[in-house]
N, C-alpha and C positions, 0 to 999 in steps of 0.2 A: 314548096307547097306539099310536099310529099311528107316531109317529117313532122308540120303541122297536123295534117291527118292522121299520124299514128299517135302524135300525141294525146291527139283526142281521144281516139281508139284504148288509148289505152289508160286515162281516166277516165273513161265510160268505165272499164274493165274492175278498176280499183275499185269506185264507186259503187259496182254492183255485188262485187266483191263482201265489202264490208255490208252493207244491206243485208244479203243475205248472213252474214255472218249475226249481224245483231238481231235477224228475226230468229233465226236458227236457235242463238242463244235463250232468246225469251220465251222459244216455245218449250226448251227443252229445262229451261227452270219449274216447268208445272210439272215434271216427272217426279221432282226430288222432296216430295212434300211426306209429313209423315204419313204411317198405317192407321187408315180408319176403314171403318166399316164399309165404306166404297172400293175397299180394296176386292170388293163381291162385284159381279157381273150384277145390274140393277136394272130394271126398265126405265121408262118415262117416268111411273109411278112411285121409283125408286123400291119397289118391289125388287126383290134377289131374287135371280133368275134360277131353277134348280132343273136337274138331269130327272130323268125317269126313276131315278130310283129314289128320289128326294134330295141329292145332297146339292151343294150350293158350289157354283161355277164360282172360280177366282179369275181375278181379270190379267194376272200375270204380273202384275204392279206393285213391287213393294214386296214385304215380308208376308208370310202363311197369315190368313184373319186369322181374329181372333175367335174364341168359340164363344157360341151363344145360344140362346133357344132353339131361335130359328134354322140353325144350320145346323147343330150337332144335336141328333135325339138322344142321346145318354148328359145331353149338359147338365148338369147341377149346380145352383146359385151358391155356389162360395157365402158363407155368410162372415159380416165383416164383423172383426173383432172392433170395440171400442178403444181408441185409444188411453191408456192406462191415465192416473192422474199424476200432474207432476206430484215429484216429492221432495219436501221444501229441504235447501242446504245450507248448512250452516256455514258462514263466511268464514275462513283458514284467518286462524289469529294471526294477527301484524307480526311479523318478524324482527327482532332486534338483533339490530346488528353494530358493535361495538365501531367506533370510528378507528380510522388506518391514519396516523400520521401521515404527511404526504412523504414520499421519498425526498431526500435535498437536492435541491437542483443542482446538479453538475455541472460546473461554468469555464467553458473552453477561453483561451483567452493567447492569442497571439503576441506577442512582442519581439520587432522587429528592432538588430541595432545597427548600426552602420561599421562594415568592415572597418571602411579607412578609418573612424574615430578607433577604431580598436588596436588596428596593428598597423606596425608601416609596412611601404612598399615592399613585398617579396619579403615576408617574414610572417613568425608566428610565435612570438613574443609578445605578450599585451603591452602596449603604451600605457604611461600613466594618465591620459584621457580616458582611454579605456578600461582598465580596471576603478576609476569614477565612474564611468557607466555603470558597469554592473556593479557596482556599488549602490548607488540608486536602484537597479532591480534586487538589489539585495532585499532592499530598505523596504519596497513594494511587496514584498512576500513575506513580509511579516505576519505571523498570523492567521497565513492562506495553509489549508490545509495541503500539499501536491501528492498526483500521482504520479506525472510526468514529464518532466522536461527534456525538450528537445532540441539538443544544438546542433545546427549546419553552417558547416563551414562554405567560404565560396572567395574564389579569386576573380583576376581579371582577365581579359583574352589574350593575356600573351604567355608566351611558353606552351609547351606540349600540353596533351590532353593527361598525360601521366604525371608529369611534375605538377600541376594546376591539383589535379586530384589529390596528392600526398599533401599538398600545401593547405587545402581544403580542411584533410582530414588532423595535421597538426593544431591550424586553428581553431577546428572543434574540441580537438584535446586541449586544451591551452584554456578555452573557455569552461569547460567540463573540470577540469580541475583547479581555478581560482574559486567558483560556484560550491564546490566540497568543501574545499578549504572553509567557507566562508557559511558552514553548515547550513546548505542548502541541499 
């Protein structure tokens, strides 16, 4: 029973809480308004209230008023200048500008072969399957303009990680040089 009562107690608390919180807010959004001539101490009548000596009470709110008849005896009426006439512009002649051929499209193009058609087991010697193969990719690159080619050798999992790698790298010789030969 005891913890029900603080409950209460203490959403009463919350409740009153934000209450005040959201009048507080809405009274204190009337502060933030711009400078106008109420920014003068006014009566009922909205008459400006002025000191003994004529000048005009500011009510503390907001920026210094501005000046006017009433409140500054040296004020002088600013006389407004008219705004000038437009003057008419002559539209920037169209631009010619020659066409760009398009660059040629640069066409990447992977070709995978298969070791085993290439070499036998634990070797790197092309089989004559395999130089058939790239025979056929010969035939395909007829033509093609290259920048690039890129041979990677690759084994199987057996044997060291350093013989695998030597063997790797003879089969990409091995390919790299039938491919010259075969002026490519």
């Amino acid at each position: 029973m005891n913890t029900s009562f603080a409950r209460k107690q203490l959403s009463l608390a919350v409740a009153c809480a934000l209450t005040l919180g959201f009048a507080s807010g809405a009274a204190r959004a009337n502060d933030f308004r711009p400078a106008t001539e109420r920014d003068l101490v006014t009566d009922t009548r909205t008459q400006v209230w002025k000191n003994g000596y004529g000048e005009c009470w500011h009510s503390g709110f907001g920026p210094a008023p501005r000046s006017g008849a009433e409140c500054d005896p040296n004020y002088v009426a600013q006389r407004v200048e008219p705004a000038p006439q437009p003057v008419a512009v002559t539209p920037p002649q169209a631009l010619t500008v020659a066409a760009v051929a398009p660059a040629p499209v640069r066409r990447i193009e992977k070709v995978t072969l298969d070791a085993d058609a290439l070499f036998d087991f634990d070797q790197s010697v092309l089989r004559p399957e395999g130089r058939a193969a790239l025979d056929g990719f010969v035939g395909q690159l007829q033509g093609v303009e290259l920048e690039t080619i890129t041979a990677i050798g690759h084994t199987d999992r057996f044997g060291s990680d350093r013989y695998n790698q030597a063997l790797s790298d003879q089969r990409a010789q091995a390919v790299k040089a039938y491919l010259v030969a075969h002026g490519v």
